[in-house]
Legacy VTK file of the C-alpha trace (Angstrom):
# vtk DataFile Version 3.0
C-alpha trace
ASCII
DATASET POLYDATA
POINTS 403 float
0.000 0.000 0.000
1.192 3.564 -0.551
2.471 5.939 2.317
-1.136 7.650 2.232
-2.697 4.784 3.734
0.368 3.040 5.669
0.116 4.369 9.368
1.742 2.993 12.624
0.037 1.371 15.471
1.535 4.377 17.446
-0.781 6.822 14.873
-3.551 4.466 15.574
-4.172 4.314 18.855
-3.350 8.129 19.241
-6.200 8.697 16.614
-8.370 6.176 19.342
-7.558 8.643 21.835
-9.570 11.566 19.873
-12.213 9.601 18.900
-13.273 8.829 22.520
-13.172 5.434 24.854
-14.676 2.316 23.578
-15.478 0.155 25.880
-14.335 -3.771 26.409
-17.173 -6.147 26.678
-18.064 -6.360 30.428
-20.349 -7.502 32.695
-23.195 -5.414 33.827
-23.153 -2.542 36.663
-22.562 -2.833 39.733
-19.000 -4.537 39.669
-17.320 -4.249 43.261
-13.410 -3.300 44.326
-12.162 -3.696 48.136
-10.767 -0.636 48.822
-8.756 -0.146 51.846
-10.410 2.714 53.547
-8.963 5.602 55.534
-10.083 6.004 59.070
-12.957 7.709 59.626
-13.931 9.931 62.348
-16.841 9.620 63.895
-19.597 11.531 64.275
-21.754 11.110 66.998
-24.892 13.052 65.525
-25.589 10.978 62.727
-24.730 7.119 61.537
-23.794 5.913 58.386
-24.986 2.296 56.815
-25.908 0.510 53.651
-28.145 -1.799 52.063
-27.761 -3.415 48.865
-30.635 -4.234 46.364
-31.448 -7.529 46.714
-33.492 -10.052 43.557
-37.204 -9.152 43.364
-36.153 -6.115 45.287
-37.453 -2.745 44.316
-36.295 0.867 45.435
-39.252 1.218 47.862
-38.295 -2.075 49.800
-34.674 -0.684 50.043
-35.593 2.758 51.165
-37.992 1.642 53.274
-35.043 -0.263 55.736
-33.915 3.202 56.000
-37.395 4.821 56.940
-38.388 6.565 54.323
-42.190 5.173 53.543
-45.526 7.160 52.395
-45.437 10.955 51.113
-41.841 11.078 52.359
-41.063 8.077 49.675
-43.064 9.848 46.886
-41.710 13.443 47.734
-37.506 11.480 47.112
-38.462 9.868 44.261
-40.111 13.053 42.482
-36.741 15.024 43.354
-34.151 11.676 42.601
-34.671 12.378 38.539
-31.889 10.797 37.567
-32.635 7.409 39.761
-33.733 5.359 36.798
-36.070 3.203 39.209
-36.986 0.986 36.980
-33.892 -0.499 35.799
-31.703 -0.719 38.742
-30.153 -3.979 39.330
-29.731 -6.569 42.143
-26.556 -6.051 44.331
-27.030 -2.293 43.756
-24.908 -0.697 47.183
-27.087 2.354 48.766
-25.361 4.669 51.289
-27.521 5.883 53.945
-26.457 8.719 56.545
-29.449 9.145 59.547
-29.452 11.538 62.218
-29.227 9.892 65.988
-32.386 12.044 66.359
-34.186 10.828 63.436
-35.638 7.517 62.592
-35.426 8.421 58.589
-32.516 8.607 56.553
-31.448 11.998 55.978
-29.265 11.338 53.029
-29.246 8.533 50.074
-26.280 7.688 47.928
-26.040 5.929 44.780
-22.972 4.440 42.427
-25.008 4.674 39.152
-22.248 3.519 37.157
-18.154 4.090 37.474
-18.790 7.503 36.040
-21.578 8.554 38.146
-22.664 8.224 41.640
-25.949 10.282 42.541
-26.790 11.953 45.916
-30.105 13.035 47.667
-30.027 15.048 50.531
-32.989 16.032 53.003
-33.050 20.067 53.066
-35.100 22.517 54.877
-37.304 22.429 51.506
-37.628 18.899 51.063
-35.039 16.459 48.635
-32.710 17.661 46.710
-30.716 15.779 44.337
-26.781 16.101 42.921
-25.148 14.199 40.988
-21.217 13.690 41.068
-19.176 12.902 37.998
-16.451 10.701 39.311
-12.827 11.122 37.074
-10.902 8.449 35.941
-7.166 8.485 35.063
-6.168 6.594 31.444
-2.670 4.465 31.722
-1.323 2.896 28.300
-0.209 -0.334 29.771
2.030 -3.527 27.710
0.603 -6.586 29.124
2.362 -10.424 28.057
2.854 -13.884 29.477
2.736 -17.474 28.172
-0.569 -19.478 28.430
-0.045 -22.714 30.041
-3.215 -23.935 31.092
-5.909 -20.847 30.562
-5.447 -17.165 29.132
-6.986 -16.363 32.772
-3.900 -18.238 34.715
-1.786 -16.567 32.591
-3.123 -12.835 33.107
-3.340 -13.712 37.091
0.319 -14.489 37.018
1.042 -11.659 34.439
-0.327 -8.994 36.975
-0.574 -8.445 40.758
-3.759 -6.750 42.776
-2.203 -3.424 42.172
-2.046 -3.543 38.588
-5.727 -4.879 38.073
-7.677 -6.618 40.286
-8.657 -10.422 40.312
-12.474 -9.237 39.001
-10.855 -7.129 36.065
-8.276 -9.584 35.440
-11.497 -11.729 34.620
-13.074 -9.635 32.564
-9.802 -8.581 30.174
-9.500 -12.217 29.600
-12.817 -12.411 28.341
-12.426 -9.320 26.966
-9.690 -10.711 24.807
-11.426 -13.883 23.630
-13.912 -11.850 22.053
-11.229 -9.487 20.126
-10.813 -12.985 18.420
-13.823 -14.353 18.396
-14.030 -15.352 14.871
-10.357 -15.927 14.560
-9.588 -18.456 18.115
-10.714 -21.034 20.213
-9.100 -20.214 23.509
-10.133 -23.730 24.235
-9.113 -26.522 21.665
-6.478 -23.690 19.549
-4.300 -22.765 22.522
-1.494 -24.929 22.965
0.666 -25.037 26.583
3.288 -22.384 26.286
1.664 -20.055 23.263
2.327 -16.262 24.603
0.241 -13.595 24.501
0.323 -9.378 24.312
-2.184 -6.966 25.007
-1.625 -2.899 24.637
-4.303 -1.832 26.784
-5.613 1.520 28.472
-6.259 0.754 32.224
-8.324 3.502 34.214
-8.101 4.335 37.891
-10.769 6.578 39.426
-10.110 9.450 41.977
-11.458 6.924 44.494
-8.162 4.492 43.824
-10.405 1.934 41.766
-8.723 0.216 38.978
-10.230 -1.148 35.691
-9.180 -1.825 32.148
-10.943 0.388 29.662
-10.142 -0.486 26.391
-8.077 -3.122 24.187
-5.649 -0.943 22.035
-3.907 -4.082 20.372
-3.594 -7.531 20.830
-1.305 -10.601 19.745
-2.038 -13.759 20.605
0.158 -17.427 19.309
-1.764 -20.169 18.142
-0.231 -23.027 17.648
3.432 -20.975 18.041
1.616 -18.478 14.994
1.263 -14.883 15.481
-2.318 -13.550 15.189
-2.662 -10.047 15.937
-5.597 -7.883 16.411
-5.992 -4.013 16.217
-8.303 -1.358 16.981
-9.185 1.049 14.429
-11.675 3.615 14.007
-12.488 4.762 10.367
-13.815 8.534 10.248
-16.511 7.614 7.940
-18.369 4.603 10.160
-20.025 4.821 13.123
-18.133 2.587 15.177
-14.891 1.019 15.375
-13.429 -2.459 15.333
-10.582 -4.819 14.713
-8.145 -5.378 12.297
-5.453 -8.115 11.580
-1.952 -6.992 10.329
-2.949 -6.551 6.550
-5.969 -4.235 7.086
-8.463 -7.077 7.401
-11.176 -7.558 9.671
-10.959 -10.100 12.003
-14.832 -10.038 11.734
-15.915 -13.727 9.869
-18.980 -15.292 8.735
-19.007 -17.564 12.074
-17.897 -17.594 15.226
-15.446 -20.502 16.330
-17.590 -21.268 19.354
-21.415 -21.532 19.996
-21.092 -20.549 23.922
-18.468 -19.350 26.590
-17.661 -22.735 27.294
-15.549 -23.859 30.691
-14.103 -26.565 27.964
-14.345 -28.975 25.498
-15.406 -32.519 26.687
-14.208 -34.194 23.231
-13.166 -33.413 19.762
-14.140 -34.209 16.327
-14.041 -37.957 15.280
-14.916 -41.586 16.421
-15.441 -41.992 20.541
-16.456 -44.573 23.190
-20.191 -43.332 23.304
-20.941 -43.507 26.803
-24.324 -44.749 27.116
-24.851 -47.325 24.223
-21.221 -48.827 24.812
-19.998 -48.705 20.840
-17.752 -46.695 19.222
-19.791 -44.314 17.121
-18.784 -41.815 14.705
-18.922 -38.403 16.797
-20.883 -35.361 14.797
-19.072 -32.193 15.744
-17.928 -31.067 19.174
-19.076 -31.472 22.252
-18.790 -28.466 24.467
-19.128 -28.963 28.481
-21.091 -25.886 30.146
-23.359 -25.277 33.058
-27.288 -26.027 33.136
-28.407 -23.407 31.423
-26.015 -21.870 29.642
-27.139 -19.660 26.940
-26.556 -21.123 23.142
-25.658 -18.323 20.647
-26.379 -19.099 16.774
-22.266 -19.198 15.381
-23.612 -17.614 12.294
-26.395 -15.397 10.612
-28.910 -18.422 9.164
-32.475 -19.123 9.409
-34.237 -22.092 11.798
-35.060 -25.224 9.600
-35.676 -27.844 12.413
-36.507 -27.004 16.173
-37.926 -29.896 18.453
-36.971 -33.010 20.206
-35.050 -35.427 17.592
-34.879 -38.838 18.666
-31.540 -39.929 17.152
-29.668 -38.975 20.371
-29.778 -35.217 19.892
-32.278 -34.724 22.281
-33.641 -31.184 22.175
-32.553 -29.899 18.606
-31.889 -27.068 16.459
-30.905 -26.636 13.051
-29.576 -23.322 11.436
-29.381 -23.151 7.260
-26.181 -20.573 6.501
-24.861 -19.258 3.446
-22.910 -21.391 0.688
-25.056 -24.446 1.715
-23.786 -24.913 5.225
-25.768 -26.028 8.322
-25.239 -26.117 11.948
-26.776 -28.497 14.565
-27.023 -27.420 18.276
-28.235 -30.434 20.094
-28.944 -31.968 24.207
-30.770 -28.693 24.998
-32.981 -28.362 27.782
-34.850 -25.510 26.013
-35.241 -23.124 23.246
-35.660 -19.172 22.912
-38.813 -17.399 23.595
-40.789 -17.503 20.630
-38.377 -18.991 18.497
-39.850 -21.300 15.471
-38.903 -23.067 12.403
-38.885 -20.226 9.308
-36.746 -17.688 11.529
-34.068 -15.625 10.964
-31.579 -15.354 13.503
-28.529 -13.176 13.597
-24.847 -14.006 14.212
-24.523 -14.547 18.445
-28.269 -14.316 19.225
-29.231 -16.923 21.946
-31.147 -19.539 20.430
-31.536 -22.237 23.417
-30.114 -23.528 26.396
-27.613 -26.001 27.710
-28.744 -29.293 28.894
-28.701 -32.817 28.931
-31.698 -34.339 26.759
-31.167 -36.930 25.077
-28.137 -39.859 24.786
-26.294 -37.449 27.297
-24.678 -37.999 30.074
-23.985 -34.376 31.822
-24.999 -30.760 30.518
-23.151 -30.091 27.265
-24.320 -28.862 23.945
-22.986 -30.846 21.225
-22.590 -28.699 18.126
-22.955 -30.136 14.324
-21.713 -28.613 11.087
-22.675 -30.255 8.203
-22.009 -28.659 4.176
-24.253 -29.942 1.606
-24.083 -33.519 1.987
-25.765 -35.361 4.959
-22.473 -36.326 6.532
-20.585 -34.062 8.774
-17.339 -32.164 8.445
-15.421 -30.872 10.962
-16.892 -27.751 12.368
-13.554 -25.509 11.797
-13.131 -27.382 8.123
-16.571 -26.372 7.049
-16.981 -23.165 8.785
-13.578 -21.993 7.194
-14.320 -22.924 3.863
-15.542 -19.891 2.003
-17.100 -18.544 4.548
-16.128 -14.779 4.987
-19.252 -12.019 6.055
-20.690 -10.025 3.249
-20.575 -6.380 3.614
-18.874 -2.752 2.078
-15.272 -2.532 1.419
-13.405 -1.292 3.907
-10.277 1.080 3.675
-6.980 -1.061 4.321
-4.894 0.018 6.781
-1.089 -1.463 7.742
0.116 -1.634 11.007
2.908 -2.414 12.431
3.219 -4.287 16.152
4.897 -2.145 18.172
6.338 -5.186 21.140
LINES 1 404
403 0 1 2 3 4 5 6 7 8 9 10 11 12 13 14 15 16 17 18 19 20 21 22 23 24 25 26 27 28 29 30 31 32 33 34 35 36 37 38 39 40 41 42 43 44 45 46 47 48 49 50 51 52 53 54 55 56 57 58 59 60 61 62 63 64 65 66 67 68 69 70 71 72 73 74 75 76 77 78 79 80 81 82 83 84 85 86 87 88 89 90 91 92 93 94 95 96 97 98 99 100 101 102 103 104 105 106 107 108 109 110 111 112 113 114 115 116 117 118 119 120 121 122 123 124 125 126 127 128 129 130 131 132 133 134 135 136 137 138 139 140 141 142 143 144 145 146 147 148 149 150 151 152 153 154 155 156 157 158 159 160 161 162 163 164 165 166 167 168 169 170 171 172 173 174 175 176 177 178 179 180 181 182 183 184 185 186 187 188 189 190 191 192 193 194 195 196 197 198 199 200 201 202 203 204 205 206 207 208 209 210 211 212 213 214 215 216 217 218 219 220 221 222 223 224 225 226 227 228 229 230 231 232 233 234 235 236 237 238 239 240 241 242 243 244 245 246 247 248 249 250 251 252 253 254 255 256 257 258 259 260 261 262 263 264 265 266 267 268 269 270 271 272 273 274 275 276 277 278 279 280 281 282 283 284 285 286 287 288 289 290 291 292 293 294 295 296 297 298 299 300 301 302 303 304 305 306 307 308 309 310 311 312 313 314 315 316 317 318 319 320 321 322 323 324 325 326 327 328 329 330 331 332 333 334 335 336 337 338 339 340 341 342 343 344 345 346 347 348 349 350 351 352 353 354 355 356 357 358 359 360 361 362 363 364 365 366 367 368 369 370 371 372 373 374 375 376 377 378 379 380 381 382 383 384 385 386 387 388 389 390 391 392 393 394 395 396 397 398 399 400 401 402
């Protein structure tokens, strides 16, 4: 490519920096850090305590363990305008201060998210609300380590409490995995000593809370083979997303797995079938989750089967893809809401459930690819044969790794 286009990864992420944060997958507000707190005088004309939201909980049940009930209840919620009421979630932490003289709460605090924490205060005129906009600190951090026996292990021993801790160490690994999630199977690809690096921007608030905020860059070895990821943001589309070295996007036509899987109970082949004592050719992979576990569709496709199938499947469903490809999800213990034979689904929408119906032994989904003939193929064969996502041309961009 000519010197117009070609741009370091240095250019990049400085141009990432302008455009604004983009956040890592994560799980949902409120996260928790233990903080160690300073001591704290007391003051013997009011207390201070907290409740936390519990399941099937709603704001009137919490504030009503602090004593505020009736027109006192209606008169804080009609000044708390930026409470979103209705959407608060379970383990939500509320910070009550009461006066010794008072059997109310005199003041309720909120951590709306790590940006925002909202205050309402009892004044002579009734509540009044304020909300606080918390700052957070940005940190370019270089992050690598070999993978032994998970990309989690590896980040844990990669970093200590002080650099992230345990709970974000978590999430950047799954944060990672789904930079590649078209490209690797952190599961069945990684192989015991493949090493890892991750550019990364890691926040800390004003508060001394630490999270990671964004993935900058990544490279990750499978199989002792460089694969590299990085962030770009084109001027022109509304959002951003990753790139391999060349300027292509790591975006496919499936993903390699069908669930965030704890691991895979056997691979593609002949097996021992457990339950009718023969060997058996296997169809596709078997993936061991939890009860329950929600099943994402690997690829955009439309529902030709959906029922129980009494060939061993169990509880089955069967996608039709692009370039005459289908996938088979099979042992479920239940399907979508709604969800019927004729759909369209898109690429990672849930589609069923984990279970164990059935010739199963344990909760597993066992997933099936099969490409215009009856009998199967491998899932990575078939799923990597001519199978790339329609869509515009994008502008190519080189980078270069800068570790």
């Amino acid at each position: 490519m000519g010197g117009r286009w070609r741009t370091s990864h240095y250019l990049v992420a400085g141009s990432l920096t302008v455009a604004g944060l983009v956040w890592a997958s994560r799980e949902a507000w409120p996260w928790r850090q233990t903080l160690t707190a300073p001591a704290i005088e007391v003051n013997a004309a009011y207390s201070d305590f907290s409740e936390v939201l519990g399941r099937r909980e709603t704001i009137s049940d919490v504030l009503a363990r602090a004593g505020v009930t009736g027109r006192d209840y209606g008169a804080f919620l009609a000044a708390a305008k930026s409470l979103p009421v209705r959407r608060l979630r379970p383990g939500l932490v509320f910070d009550f201060r009461r006066l010794k003289t008072e059997s109310a709460a005199s003041r309720v605090s909120v951590r709306l998210s790590p940006e925002k924490r909202l205050s309402v205060a009892r004044g002579e005129t009734g509540w009044v609300e304020a909300v606080e906009i918390i700052p957070w600190a940005v940190t370019r951090l270089r992050v690598a380590g070999t993978i032994e026996s998970s990309l989690y292990d590896a980040l844990d021993k990669a970093m200590a409490d002080s650099f992230l801790p345990a709970t974000e160490r978590r999430q950047l690994a799954w944060a990672i995995a789904d930079v590649y999630d078209w490209e690797v199977d952190f599961t069945r690809d990684i192989r015991p000593g493949d090493r890892f690096t991750v550019l990364l921007d890691r926040l800390e608030s004003s508060e001394g809370e630490r999270r990671f905020g964004r993935i900058l860059a990544a490279r990750v070895d499978v199989a002792r083979t460089p694969d590299y990821a990085f962030y770009f943001e084109d001027s022109t589309a509304s959002r951003g997303g990753f790139y391999d070295e060349r300027g292509r996007s790591l975006r496919r036509a499936f993903l390699r797995a069908p669930l965030q899987f704890r691991r895979v109970s056997s691979g593609f082949g002949s097996r021992y079938h457990p339950i009718l004592h023969t060997w058996r050719h296997h169809e596709g992979v078997d993936f061991a989750a939890a009860y329950g576990t929600p099943v994402r569709a690997t690829a955009d496709g439309i529902v030709t089967r959906i029922g129980h199938d009494n060939s061993g499947y169990g509880n089955l469903i069967e996608l039709r893809h692009l370039n005459g490809i289908r996938t088979r999800y099979g042992h479920l213990s239940g399907f979508a809401q709604g969800l019927h034979s004729g759909e369209r689904v898109d690429q990672g929408e849930t589609i069923g459930y984990v279970g164990s119906t059935g010739l199963s032994t344990g909760p597993h989904l066992r997933r099936c690819v099969r490409r215009r003939t009856r009998r199967a193929a491998g899932p990575a064969r078939a799923e990597r044969r001519g199978c790339t996502r329609r869509g515009r041309r994008t502008r190519l961009v080189s980078f270069r790794f800068p570790f």
